[in-house]
C-alpha positions in Angstrom: -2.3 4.5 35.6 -3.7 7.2 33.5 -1.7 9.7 31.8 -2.7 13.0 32.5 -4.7 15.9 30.2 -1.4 17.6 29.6 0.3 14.9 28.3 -2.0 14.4 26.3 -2.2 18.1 25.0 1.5 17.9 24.1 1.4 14.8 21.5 -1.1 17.3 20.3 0.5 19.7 20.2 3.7 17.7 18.5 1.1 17.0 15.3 -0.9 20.2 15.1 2.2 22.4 15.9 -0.2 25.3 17.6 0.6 28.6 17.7 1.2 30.9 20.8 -0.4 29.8 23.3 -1.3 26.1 23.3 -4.3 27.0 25.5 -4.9 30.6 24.0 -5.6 31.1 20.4 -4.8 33.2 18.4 -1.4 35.2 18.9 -2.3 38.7 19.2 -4.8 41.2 19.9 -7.4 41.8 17.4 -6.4 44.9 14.6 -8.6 47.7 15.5 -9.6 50.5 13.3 -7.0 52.6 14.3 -3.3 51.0 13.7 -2.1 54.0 16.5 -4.5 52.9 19.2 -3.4 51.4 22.4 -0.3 50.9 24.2 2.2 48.3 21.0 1.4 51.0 18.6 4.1 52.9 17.3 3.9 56.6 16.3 3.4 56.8 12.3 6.4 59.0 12.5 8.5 57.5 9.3 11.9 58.7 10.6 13.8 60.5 13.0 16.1 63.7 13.2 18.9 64.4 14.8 20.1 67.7 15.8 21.5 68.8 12.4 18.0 67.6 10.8 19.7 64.6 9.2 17.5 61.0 9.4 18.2 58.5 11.5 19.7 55.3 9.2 18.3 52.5 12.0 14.9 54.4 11.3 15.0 54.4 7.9 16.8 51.1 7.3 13.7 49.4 9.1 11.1 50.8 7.1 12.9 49.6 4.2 13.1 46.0 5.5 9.4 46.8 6.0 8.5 47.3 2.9 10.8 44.5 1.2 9.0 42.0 4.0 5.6 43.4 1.7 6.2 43.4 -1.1 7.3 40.2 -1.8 4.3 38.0 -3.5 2.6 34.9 -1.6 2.4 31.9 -2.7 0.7 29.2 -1.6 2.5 26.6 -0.1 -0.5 24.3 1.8 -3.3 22.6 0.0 -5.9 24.5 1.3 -9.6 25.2 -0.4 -9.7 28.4 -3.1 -12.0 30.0 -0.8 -9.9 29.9 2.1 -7.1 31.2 0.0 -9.2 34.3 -1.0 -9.7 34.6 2.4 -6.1 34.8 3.4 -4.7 36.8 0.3 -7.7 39.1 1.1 -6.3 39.7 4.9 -2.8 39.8 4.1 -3.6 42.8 1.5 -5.3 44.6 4.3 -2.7 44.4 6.7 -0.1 44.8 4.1 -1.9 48.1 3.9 -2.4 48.8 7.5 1.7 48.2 7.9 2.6 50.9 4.8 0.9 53.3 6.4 2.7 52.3 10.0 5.1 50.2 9.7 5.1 50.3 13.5 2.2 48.3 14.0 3.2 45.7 16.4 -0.1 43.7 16.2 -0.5 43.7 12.7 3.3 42.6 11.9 2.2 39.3 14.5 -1.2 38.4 12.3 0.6 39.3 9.1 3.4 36.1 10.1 0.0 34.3 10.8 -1.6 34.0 7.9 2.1 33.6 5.9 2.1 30.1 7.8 -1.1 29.4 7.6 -0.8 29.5 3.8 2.3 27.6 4.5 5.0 30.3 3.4 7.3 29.5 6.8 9.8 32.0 5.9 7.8 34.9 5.1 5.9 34.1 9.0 9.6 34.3 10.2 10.6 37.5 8.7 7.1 39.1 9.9 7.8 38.1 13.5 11.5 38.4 13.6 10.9 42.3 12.3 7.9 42.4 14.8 10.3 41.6 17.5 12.3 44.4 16.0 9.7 47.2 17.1 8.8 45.7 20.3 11.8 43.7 22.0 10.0 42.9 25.1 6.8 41.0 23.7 7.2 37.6 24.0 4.9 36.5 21.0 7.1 36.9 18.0 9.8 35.0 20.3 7.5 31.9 20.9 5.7 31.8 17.8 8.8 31.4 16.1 9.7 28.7 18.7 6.7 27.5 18.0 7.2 27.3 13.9 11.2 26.4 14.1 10.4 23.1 16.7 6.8 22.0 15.1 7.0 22.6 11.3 10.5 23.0 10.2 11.7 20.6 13.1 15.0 23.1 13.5 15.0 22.0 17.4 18.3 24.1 17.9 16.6 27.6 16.5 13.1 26.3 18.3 15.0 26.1 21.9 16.2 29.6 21.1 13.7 31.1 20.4 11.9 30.1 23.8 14.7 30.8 26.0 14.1 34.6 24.6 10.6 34.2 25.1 11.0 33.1 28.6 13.4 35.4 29.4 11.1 38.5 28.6 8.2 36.8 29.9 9.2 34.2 32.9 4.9 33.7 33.2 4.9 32.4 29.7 4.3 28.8 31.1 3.8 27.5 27.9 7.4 28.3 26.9 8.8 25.8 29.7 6.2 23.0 28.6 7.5 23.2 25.1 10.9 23.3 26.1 10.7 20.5 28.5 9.0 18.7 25.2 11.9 19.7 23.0 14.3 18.0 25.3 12.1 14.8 26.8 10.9 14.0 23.1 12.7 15.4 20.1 16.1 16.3 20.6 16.7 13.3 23.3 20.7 14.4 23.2 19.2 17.3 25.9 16.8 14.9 27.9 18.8 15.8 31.3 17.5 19.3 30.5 14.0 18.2 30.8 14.1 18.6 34.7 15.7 21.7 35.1 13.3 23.6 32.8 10.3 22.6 34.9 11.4 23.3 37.8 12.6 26.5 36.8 9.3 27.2 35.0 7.9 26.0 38.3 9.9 28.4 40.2 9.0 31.5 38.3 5.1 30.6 38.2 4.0 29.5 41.9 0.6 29.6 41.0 0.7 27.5 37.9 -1.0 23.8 38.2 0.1 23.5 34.4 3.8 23.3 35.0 3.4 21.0 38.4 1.3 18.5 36.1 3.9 18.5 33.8 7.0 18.0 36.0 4.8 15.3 38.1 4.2 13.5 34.5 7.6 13.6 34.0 8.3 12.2 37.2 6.2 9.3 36.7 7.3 8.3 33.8 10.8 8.0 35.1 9.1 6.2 37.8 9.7 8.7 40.4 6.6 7.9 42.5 7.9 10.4 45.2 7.9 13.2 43.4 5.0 13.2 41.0 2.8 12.9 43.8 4.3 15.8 45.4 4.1 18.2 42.6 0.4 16.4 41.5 -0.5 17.5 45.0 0.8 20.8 44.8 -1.2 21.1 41.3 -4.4 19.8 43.2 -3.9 22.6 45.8 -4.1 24.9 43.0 -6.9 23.2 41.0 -9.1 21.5 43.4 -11.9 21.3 40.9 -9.8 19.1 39.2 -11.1 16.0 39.0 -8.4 14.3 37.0 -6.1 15.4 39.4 -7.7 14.3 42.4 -7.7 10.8 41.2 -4.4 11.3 40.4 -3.1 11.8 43.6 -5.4 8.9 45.1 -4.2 6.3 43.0 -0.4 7.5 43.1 -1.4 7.5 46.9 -2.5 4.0 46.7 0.5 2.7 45.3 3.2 4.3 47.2 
């Protein structure tokens, strides 16, 4: 029987090791002209006051991390072309710029850890997003995208689950959380594989209209040659994608055999 799209849009994803979202790209909104517009942007307001006029340290102690996070130099880690290098030295200047000036900027603190791993410096994309999730606790894209870079590139499958538990937990529609999650536990770190169930059908739970997750626990299914099941949750995907028509043979061939 055929394996489904999904499936195969996970081995994918176990070589390419995509960033947030698997079926979205890229990872945050694009960096307009002014870094105070729209509703991530923080105020350019460098510290705080309290009554007696004395700064606030957590203020100031973040916009010194800021500025450490900067500062430091880059250097290539990825055998990529000198004109793509340019390129990305060229856009982490700008936003390096962009995030002295507001070192609030949600957005830019997200593409800044993007082009750090794309020039292969995985700790300095770590320290962007783990200080992005510093000004905006509630935006689950610096929690998945380091997910994303702990599982896939430094194969850290303990930190990688972490990190999309917190992304699921401030963002339960995330469906591409529970997929790699349920991948973590069915394919890498196998000492978890009685996980693999639960985080579906929780993922299923939270997102009733999702034929993504119902693919994905039916795949599972079949593979542990749960007939039953997999066409239940293949047919519950097919209610929700009826264009499918992947799907639909699917469910008439699992049909056919039961």
């Amino acid at each position: 029987m055929k394996k489904n799209i999904i499936l195969i849009a996970i081995v994918l994803i176990l070589a390419a090791g995509a960033v947030w979202l698997a079926s979205k790209k890229p990872v945050s909104q694009p960096i307009s002209e002014n870094p105070g517009a729209g509703d991530n942007a923080a105020t350019t307001t460098d510290s705080q006051t309290n009554n007696g006029g004395s700064t606030n340290p957590a203020v100031d102690g973040n916009k010194t991390k800021a500025f450490e996070i900067l500062d430091k130099e880059f250097v290539f880690k990825t055998d990529i072309p000198e004109n793509d290098k340019q390129k990305i030295t060229a856009k982490l200047n700008e936003l390096a710029d962009l995030l002295k000036k507001n070192y609030k900027y949600f957005e830019a603190w997200i593409d800044f850890g993007n082009y750090k791993k794309l020039g292969g410096d995985y700790t300095g994309a770590i320290e962007a997003w783990k200080f992005a999730s510093i000004i905006n606790s509630v935006n689950a894209v610096p929690y998945h995208n380091l997910g994303d870079v702990y599982t896939f590139t430094l194969r850290n499958y303990s930190e990688g689950e972490k990190y999309f538990l917190k992304s699921i937990s401030v963002a339960p529609g995330n469906t591409d959380a529970y997929v790699q999650l349920a991948t973590i536990y069915q394919y890498l770190d196998l000492s978890k594989s009685d996980q693999v169930e639960s985080i579906l059908l929780k993922g299923v739970n939270a997102n009733t209209g999702s034929p993504t997750l119902r693919v994905r626990l039916a795949d599972y299914y079949l593979e542990k040659g749960d007939k039953v099941n997999a066409l239940k949750y293949y047919e519950e995907a097919f209610l929700l994608d009826p264009a499918n028509k992947a799907l639909e043979q699917q469910v008439a061939e699992l049909k056919a055999a039961l």
